[in-house]
C-alpha positions in Angstrom: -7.6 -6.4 7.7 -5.9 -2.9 7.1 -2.2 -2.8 6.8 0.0 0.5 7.0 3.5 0.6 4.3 6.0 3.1 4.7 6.5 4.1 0.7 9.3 5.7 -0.8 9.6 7.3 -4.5 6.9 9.5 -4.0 7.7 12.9 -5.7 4.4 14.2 -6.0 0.7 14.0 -5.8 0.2 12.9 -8.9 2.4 10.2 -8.4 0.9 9.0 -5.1 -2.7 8.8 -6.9 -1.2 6.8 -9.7 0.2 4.5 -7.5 -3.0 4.2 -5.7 -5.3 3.4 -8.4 -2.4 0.1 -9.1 -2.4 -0.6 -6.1 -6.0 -0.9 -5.9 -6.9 -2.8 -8.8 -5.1 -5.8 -7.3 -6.9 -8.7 -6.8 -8.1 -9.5 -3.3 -7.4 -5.5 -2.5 -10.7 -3.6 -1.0 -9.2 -0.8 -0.8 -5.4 1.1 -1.4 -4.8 5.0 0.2 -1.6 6.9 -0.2 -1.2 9.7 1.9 1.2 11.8 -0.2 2.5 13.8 2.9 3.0 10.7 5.8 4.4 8.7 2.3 2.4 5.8 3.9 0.3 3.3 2.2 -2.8 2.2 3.7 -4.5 -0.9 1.9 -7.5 -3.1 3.6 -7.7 -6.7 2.2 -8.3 -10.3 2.6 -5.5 -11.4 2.1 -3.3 -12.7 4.5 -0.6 -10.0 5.0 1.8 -12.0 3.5 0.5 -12.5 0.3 -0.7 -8.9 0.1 2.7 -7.9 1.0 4.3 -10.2 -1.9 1.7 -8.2 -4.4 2.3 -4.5 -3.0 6.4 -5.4 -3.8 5.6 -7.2 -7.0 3.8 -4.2 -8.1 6.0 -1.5 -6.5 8.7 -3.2 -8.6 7.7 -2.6 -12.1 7.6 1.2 -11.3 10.4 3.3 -9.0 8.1 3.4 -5.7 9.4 1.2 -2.8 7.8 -0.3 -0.7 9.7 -2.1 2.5 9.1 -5.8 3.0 7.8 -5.1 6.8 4.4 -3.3 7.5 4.5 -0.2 9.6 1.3 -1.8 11.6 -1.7 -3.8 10.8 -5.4 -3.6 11.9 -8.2 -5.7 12.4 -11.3 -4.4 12.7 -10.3 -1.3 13.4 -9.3 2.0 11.5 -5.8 2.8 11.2 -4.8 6.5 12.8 
């Protein structure tokens, strides 16, 4: 499943790909892109979306990103726009 998050914090490229790489070294997380520009957060896991939700905020939280509690959209089996 992919799931879009709006993100908020993001004051620069640098920062988007650091927040990426966290993101993506989560466990049960395939995959974790930032577009730096939209400031959204596309991640594709197994998880169900409320656990991977529960670990993108957990996460967010030890740095000053934010990340809303409520998806922008989720996918499955199909590729987000």
């Amino acid at each position: 499943m992919k799931i879009k998050y709006s993100i908020k914090g993001l004051d620069c490229p640098n920062c988007a790909a650091k927040l990426e790489g966290m993101m993506a070294k989560l466990e049960g997380i395939t995959s974790a892109k930032i577009n730096f520009l939209t400031e959204k957060l596309t991640v594709e896991s197994e998880l169900p979306e409320s656990e991977l939700t529960a670990a993108l905020l957990a996460t967010a939280k030890s740095t000053f990103f934010r990340i809303p509690a409520t998806p922008v959209c989720a996918f499955q089996n199909q590729t987000p726009d």
